[in-house]
VEXVEXRO-470130 format. One record per residue (C-alpha): residue number from 1; residue in one letter; chain; y, x, z. Coordinates in nm, 2 decimals, always signed. Layout:
N
NUM;A;A;Y;X;Z
...
# end
This chain:
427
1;X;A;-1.49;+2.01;+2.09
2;X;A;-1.26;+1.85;+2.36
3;X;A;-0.95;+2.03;+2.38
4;X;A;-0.82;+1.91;+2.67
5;X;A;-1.10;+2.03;+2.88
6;X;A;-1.14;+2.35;+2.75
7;X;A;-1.06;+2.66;+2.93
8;X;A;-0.78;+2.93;+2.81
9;X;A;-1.10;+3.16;+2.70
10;X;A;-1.28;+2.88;+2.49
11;X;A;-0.97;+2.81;+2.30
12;X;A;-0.95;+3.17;+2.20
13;X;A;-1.29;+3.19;+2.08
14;X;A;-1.24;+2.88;+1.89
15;X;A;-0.91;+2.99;+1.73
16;X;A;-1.09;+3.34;+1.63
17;X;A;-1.39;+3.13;+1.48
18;X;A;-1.16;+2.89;+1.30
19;X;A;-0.95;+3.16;+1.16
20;X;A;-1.24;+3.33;+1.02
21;X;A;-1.37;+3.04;+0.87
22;X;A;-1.00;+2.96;+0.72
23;X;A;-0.99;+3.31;+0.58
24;X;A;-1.30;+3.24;+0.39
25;X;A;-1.17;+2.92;+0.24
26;X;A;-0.86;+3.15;+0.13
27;X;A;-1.08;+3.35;-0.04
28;X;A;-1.29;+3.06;-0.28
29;X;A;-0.89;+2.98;-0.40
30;X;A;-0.95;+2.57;-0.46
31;X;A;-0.75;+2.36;-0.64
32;X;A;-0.80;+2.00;-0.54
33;X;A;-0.56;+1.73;-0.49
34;X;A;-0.59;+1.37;-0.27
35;X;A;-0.20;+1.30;-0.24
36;X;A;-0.19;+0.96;-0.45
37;X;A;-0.37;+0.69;-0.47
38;X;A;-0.43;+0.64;-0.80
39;X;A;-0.74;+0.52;-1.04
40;X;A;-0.99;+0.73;-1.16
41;X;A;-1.05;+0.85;-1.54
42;X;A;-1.41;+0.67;-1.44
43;X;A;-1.19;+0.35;-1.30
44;X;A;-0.94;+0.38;-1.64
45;X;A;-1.18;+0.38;-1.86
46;X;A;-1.34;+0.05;-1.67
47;X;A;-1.07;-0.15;-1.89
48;X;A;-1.07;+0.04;-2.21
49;X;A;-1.13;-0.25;-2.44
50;X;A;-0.82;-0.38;-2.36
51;X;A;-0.76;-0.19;-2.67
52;X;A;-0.81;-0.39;-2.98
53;X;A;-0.85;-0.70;-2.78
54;X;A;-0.65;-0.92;-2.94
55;X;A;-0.81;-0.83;-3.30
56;X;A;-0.44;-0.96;-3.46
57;X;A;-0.43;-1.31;-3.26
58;X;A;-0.11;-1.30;-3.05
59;X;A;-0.09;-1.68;-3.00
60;X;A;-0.12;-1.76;-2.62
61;X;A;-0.29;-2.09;-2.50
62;X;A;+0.02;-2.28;-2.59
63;X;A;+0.08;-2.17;-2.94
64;X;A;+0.34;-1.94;-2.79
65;X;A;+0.37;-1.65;-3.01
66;X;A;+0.35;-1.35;-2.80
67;X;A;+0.52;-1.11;-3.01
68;X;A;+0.89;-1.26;-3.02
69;X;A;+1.15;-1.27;-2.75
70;X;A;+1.13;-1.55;-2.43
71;X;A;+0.91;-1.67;-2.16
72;X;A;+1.13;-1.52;-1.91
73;X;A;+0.82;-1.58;-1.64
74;X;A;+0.55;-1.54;-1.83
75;X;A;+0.25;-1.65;-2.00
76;X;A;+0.07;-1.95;-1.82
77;X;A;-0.23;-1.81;-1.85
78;X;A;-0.10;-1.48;-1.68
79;X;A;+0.05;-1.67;-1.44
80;X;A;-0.29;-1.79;-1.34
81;X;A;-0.41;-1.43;-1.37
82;X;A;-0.18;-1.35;-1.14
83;X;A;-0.28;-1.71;-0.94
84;X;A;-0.64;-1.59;-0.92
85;X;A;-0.53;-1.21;-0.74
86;X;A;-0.27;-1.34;-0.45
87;X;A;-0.45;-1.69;-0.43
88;X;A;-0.16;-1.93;-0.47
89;X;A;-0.05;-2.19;-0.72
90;X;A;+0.01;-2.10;-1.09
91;X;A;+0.33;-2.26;-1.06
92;X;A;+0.44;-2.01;-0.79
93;X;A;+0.39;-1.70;-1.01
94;X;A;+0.66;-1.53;-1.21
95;X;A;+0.48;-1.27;-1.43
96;X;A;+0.66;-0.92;-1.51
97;X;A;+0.60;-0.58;-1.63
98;X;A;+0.33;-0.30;-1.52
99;X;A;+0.46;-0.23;-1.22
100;X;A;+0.54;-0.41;-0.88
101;X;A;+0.69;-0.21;-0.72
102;X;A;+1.01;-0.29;-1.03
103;X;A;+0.97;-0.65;-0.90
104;X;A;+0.99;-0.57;-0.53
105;X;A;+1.32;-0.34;-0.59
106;X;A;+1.46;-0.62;-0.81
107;X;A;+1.40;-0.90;-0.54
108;X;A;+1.56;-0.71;-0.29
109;X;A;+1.86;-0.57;-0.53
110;X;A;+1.90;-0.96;-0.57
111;X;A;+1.90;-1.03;-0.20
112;X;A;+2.14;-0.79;-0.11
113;X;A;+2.37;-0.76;-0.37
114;X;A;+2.38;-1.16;-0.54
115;X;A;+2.14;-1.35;-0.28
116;X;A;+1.83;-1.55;-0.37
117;X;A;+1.98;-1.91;-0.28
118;X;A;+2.36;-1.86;-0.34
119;X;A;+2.67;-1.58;-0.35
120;X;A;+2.68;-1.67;+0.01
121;X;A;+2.28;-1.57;+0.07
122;X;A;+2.37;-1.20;-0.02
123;X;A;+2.27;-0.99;+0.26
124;X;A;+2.57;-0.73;+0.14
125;X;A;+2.79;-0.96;+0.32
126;X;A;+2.66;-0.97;+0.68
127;X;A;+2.73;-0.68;+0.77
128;X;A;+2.43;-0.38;+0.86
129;X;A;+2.12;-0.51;+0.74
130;X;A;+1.78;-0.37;+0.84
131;X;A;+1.39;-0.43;+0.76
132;X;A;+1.13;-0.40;+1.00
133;X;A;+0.89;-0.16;+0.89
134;X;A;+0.51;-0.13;+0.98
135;X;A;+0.38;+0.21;+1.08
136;X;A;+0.22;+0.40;+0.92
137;X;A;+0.28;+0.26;+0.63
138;X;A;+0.41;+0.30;+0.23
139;X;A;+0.61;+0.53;+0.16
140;X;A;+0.77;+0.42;-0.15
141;X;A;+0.88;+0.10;+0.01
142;X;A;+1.09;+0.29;+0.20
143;X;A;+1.27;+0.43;-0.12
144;X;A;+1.35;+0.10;-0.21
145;X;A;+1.56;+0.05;+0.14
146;X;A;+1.70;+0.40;+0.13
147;X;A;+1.82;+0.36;-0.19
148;X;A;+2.01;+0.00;-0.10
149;X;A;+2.16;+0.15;+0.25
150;X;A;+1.90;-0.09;+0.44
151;X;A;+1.84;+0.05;+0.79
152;X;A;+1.46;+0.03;+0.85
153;X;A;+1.31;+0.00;+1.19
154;X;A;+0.97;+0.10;+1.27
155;X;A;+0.70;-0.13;+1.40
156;X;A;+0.39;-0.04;+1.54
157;X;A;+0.06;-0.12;+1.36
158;X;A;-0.25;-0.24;+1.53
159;X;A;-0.56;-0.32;+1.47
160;X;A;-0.45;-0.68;+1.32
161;X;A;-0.15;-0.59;+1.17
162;X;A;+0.19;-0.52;+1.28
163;X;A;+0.26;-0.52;+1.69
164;X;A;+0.36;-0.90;+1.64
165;X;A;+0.50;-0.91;+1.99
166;X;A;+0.72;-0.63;+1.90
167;X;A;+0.83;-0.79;+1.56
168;X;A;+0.93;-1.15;+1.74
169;X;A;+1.12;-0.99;+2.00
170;X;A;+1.35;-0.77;+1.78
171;X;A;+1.38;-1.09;+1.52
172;X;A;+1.51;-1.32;+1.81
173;X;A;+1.76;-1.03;+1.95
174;X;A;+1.88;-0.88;+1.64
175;X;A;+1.98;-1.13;+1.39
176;X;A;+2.08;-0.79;+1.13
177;X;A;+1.69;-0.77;+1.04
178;X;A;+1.68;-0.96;+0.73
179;X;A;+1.30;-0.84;+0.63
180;X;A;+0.98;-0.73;+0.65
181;X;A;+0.76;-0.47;+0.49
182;X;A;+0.42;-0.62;+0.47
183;X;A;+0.08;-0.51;+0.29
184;X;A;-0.18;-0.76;+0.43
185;X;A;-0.50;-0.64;+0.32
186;X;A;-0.57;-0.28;+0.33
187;X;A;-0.28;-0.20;+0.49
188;X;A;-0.16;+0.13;+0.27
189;X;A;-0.24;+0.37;+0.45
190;X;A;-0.46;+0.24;+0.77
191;X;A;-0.67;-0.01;+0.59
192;X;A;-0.62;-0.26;+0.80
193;X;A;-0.65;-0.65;+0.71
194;X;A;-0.41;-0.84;+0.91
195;X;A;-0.59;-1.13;+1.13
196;X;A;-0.53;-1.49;+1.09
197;X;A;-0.34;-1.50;+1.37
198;X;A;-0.09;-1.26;+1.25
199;X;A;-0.08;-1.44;+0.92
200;X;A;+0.03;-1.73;+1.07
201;X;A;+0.30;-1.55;+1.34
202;X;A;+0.47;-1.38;+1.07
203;X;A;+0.48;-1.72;+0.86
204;X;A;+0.64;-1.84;+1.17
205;X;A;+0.91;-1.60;+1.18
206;X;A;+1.14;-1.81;+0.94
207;X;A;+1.19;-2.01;+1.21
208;X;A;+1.37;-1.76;+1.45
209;X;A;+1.49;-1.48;+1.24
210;X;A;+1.85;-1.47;+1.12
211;X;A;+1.94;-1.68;+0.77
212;X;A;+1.81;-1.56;+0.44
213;X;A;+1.51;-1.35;+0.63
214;X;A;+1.24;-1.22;+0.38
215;X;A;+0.88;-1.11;+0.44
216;X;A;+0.76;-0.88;+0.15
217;X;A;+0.40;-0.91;+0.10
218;X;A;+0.31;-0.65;-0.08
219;X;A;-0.04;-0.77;-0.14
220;X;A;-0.15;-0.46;-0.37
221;X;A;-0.53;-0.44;-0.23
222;X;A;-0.61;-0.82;-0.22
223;X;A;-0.92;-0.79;-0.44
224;X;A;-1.06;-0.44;-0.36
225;X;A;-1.33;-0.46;-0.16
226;X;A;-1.56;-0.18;-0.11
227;X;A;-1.83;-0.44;+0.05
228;X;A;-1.99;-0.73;-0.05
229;X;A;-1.92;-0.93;+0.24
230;X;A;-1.55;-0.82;+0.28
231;X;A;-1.28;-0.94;+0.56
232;X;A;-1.13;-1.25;+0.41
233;X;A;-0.73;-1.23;+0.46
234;X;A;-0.54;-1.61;+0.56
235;X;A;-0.37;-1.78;+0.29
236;X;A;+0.02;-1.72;+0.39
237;X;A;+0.14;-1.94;+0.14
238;X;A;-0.05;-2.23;+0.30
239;X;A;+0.10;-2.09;+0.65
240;X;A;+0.44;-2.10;+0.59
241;X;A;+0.40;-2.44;+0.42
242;X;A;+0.26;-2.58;+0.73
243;X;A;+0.56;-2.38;+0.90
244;X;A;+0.81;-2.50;+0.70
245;X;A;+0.93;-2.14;+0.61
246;X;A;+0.79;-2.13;+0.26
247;X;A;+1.12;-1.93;+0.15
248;X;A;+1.06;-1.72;+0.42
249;X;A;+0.81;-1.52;+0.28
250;X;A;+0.78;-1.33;-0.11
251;X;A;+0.46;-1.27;-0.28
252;X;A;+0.36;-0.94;-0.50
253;X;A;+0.06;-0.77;-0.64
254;X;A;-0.02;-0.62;-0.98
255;X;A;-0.29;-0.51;-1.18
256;X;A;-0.24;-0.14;-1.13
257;X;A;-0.52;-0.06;-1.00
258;X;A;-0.73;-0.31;-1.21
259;X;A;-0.71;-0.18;-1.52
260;X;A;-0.47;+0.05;-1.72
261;X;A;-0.26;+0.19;-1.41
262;X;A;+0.07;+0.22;-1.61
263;X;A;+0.08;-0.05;-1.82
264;X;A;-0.08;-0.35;-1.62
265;X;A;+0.11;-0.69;-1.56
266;X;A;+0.27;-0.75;-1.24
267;X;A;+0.34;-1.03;-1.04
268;X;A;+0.58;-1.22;-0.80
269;X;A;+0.49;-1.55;-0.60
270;X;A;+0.76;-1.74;-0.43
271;X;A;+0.91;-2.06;-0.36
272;X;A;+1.08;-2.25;-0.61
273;X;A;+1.46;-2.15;-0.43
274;X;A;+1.35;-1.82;-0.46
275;X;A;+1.25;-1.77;-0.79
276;X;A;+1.52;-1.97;-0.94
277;X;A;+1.76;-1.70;-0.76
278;X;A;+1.54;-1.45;-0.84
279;X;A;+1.54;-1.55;-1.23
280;X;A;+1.91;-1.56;-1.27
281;X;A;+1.89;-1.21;-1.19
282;X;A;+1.65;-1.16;-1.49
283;X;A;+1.81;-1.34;-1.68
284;X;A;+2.13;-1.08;-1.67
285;X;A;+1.86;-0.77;-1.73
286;X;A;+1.61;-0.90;-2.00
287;X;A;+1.56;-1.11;-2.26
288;X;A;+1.15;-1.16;-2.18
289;X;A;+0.85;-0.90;-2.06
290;X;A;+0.59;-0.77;-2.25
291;X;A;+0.40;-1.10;-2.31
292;X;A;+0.14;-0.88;-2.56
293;X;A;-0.01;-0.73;-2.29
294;X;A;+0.02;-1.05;-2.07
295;X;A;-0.24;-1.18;-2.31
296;X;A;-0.47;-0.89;-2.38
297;X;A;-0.50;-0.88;-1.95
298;X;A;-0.59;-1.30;-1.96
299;X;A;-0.84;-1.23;-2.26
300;X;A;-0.97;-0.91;-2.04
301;X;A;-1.00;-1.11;-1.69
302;X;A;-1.00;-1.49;-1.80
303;X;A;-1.17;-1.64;-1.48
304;X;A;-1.17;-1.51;-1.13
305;X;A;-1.49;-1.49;-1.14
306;X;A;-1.46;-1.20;-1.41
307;X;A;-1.22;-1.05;-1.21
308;X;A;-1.45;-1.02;-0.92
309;X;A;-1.69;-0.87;-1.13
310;X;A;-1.48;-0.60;-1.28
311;X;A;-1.37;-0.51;-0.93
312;X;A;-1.73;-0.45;-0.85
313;X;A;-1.72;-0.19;-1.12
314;X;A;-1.42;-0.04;-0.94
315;X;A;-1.61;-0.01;-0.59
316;X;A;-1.93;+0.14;-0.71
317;X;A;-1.71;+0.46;-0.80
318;X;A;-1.53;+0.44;-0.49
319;X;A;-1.75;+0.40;-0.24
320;X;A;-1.88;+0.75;-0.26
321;X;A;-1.57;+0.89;-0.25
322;X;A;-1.47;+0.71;+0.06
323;X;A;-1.82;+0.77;+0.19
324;X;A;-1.73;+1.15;+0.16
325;X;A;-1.43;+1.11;+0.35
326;X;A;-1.59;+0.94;+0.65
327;X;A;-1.88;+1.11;+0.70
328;X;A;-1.68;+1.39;+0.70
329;X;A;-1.44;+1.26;+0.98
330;X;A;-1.72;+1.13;+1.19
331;X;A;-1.96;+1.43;+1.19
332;X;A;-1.65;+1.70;+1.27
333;X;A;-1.46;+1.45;+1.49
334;X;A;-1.71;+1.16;+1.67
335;X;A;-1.64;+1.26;+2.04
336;X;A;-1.43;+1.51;+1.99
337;X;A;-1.03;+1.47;+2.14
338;X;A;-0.89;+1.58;+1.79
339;X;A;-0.79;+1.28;+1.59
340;X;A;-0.83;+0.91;+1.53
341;X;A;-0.89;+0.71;+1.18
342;X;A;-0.98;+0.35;+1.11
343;X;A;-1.31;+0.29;+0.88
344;X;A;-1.18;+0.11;+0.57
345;X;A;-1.35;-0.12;+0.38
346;X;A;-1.14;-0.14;+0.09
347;X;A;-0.78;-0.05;-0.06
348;X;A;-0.72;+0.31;-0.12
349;X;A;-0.70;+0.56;+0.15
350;X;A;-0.75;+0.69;+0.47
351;X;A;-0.52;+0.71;+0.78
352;X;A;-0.58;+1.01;+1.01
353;X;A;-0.42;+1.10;+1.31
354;X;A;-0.44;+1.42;+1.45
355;X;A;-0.32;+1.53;+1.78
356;X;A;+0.05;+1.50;+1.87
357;X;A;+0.24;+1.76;+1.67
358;X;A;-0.02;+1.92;+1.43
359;X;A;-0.03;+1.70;+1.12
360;X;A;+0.28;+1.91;+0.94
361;X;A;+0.06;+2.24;+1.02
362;X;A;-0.25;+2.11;+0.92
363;X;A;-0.07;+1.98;+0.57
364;X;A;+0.04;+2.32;+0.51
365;X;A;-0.30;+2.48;+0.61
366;X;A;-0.42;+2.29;+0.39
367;X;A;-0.20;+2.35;+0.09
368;X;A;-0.21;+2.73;+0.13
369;X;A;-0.56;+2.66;+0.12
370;X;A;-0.60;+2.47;-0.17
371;X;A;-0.57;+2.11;-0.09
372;X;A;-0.29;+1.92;-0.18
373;X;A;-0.23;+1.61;+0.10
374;X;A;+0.06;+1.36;+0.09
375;X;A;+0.32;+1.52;+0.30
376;X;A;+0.29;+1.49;+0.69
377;X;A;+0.54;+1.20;+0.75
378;X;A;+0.57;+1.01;+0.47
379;X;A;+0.41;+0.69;+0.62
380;X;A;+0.73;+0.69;+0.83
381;X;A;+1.09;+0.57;+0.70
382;X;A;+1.33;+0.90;+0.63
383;X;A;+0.99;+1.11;+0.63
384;X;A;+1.04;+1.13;+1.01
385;X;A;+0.65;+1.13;+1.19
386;X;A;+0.81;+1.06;+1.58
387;X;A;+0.49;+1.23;+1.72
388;X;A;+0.37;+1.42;+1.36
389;X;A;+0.05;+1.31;+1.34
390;X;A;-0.02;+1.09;+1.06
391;X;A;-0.21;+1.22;+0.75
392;X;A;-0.30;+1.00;+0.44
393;X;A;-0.64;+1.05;+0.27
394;X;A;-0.61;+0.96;-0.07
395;X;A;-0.99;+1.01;-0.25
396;X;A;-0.99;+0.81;-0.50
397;X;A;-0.91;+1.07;-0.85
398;X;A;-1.12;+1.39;-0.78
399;X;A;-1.52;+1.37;-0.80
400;X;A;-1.74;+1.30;-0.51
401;X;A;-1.82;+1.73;-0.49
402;X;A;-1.42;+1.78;-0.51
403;X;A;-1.38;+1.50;-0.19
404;X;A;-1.67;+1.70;-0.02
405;X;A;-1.52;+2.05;-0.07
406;X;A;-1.17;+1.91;+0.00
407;X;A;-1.27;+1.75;+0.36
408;X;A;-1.46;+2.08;+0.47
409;X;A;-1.11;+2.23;+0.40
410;X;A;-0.91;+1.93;+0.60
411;X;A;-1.17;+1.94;+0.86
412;X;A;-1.13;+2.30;+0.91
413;X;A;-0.74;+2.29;+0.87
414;X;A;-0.74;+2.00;+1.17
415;X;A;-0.92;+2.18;+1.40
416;X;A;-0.75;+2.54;+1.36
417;X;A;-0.42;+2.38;+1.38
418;X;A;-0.54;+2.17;+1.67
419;X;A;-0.62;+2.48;+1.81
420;X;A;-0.35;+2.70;+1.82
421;X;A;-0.12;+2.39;+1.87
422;X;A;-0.30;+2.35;+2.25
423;X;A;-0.30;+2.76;+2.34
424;X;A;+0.10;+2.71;+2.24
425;X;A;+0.09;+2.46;+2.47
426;X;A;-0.02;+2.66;+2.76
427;X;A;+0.20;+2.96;+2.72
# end
C-alpha cells in the first residue's frame, strides 16, 4: 500500500475495505491495554523470594543494623548494587527509595531552588531556565520540568542519540539551557542506544554550556537486553572524567523493572560536589531510606553476575511480546509509505510513526476499538506532537495472544486513519 501513489479510486476502495474490517473489530468488543511500560505478573513474580529473604538477619556487611534510623546514602553493599547497574564506582552512588524518578525530581528541585554547589548555583536565580529535551522521548520527565516552570526545548533524535549538532549549537548560543534529558540505552520510547561518539559529545558539553549545566542520564534500561550479544553503551563517567566535566553530568537508574516494580531501590551517581549538594537537601527531608529493602535487594542480586542472570529471566518473557509487535509492523508496513519504527533490542517499547497528522486518529481508533495506547503526543514536552505522528508501543503486561490481537487492531487503526487522512487531503 503506497499512499502516495495511489489514485483517488484506490483510496476509496481501501477506506471501504478498512472500514469494514474496523466495524468487525467493533463488534469482538476487546479490552486490552499497552499504554505503560510496566513488568509483567510473569516478570514480578521473577523476584518473589525477596520475601522472607532476610529470615530475621537485618545486619548489613558492616554490622550496620538495618532496621534503625541513618545511612543517609545507603547501604555499601547497595551502593555497589547500584555500582554493578550504571557501571561506575561504589563511591559515586547515593542509594534511595523505589523509585527514580523521586531522585531525578529531587536533584532538579535542588538545582533550581538551593543549587548543587552553593546558594549562588541555584538555577532559580538566572533568570528563564530551559532543558533540552530529546524527541520522542519520556513523558514523565517532562512533568518534572512543567511542574518547576523549566521551559523545555525539543531536540531531535537519531539513530545515535540526540541530533548532537543541534544540542551544541543551542548550548553555545543560549546560555538559559541549564540541562539535558538523557536515556542512553534504550532510549524510552525509540530504543535507541546512543553511540560512543555521542557519549563522549555530550560529556563534552560542560565545557561550553552556561555555569551549573546538568545532563540527566536517566539510564533506566542499562541492563535489559533482549539479545545475547547486546549493543554495549560508553562509560560517560569515564568521558567526562577525561573531559574534565565530571559535574557536568548526573547518573540514575533503579531496580524497577528488576524486581518488585514499586518497591525496588533506586539510585543516583554523581560527582562528589554534586552529591554533597545534593545530600544537604536530604538531609532537610529525611532522616535515612528504607535500608531493609536495601539489603534483601543485595542478598537477592549479590554479584553482577547474578544480576545478569536474572535479567535473562526477564527477556525470555519479553522477547515474544516484542516479537509480536514487530512482526506485526513489518508484515503490514515493510514497503509500504505508512509509518516508520526502529527494531529494539532491549528496554521497553516501541516507537511508531505514522504518517504526518494521523497518530491522534489512529489513538482514538483504537481506543473506541478496544486498545488502549499512550496518548498521541506524549513523547513531546506539553503533549504537543509538531507533526502528530508518534505512537508508543508498550507490550510488555498483556500475554503474547493479547499483543497479537492488540496489533491486528493498531495495524488496522494505522492504515484506516492513514486512509482517510490522504482522501482529506485531496479534497
Amino acid at each position: 500500500m503506497q499512499l502516495d501513489q495511489a489514485t483517488p479510486e484506490q483510496l476509496r476502495q481501501w477506506e471501504s475495505q478498512l472500514a469494514a474490517d474496523y466495524q468487525a473489530i467493533l463488534d469482538k468488543k476487546l479490552n486490552l491495554d499497552l499504554t505503560r511500560g510496566k513488568p509483567s505478573a510473569e516478570q514480578l513474580a521473577l523476584s518473589d523470594a525477596l520475601d522472607g529473604i532476610l529470615n530475621g538477619n537485618y545486619a548489613a556487611a558492616d554490622g550496620t543494623d538495618t532496621r534503625n534510623y541513618g545511612g543517609l546514602d545507603g547501604l555499601p553493599e547497595a551502593k555497589q548494587l547500584g555500582a554493578n547497574i550504571m557501571d561506575v564506582d561504589p563511591a559515586n552512588v547515593l542509594v534511595g527509595g523505589n523509585s527514580s524518578l523521586t531522585l531525578m525530581f529531587q536533584v532538579m528541585l535542588t538545582a533550581y531552588q538551593f543549587g548543587l554547589k552553593d546558594a549562588a548555583s541555584a538555577w532559580k536565580d538566572e533568570g528563564e531556565v530551559k532543558f533540552l529535551c530529546p524527541v520522542p522521548g519520556y513523558d514523565r520527565h517532562y512533568t518534572v520540568c512543567e511542574q518547576l516552570g523549566i521551559k523545555m526545548v525539543n531536540v531531535p533524535m537519531t539513530a545515535n542519540g540526540p541530533d548532537m549538532d543541534t544540542v551544541e549549537a543551542l548550548i553555545k548560543t543560549d546560555k538559559s539551557i541549564k540541562g539535558m534529558w538523557c536515556v542512553p540505552k534504550y532510549s524510552n520510547p525509540t530504543g535507541v542506544v546512543y553511540s560512543d561518539d555521542t557519549v563522549e559529545r555530550i560529556a563534552k558539553l560542560g565545557q561550553i554550556a552556561s555555569a551549573n549545566f546538568r545532563v540527566f542520564w536517566d539510564n533506566a534500561y542499562s541492563v535489559h537486553d533482549l539479545t545475547p550479544n547486546a549493543p554495549q553503551l560508553a562509560s560517560i563517567l569515564a568521558a567526562t572524567r577525561r573531559n574534565g566535566t565530571e559535574d557536568s553530568v548526573i547518573q540514575f537508574a533503579s531496580t524497577s523493572k528488576i524486581t518488585h516494580a514499586g518497591a525496588g531501590v533506586a539510585f543516583v551517581a554523581a560527582s562528589s560536589t554534586n552529591l554533597a549538594g545534593f545530600k544537604k537537601f536530604l538531609n532537610t527531608c529525611t532522616i535515612g531510606p528504607d535500608k531493609v529493602n536495601q539489603i534483601r535487594h543485595t542478598r537477592f542480586l549479590p554479584t553482577k553476575a547474578a544480576l545478569m542472570q536474572h535479567m535473562q529471566k526477564h527477556a525470555a518473557l519479553l522477547n515474544p511480546r516484542f516479537d509480536a509487535v514487530l512482526s506485526a509492523l513489518s508484515n503490514a508496513f515493510d514497503g509500504t509509505d505508512l509509518g516508520a519504527w526502529e527494531k529494539p533490542v532491549g528496554g521497553y517499547f516501541v516507537s511508531f510513526d505514522t504518517r504526518k497528522n494521523c497518530a491522534k486518529e489512529t489513538v482514538r481508533l483504537a481506543a473506541e476499538a478496544g486498545v488502549k495506547l499512550t496518548p498521541a503526543g506524549a513523547t513531546y514536552p506539553y503533549g504537543k506532537d509538531p507533526e502528530d505522528r508518534n505512537i508508543r508501543i508498550a507490550p510488555s503486561v498483556p500475554t503474547v495472544p493479547e499483543v497479537v490481537a492488540a496489533m491486528q487492531v493498531f495495524v488496522t487503526c494505522v492504515k484506516l486513519a492513514s486512509v482517510r487522512q490522504k482522501i482529506a487531503s485531496l479534497a
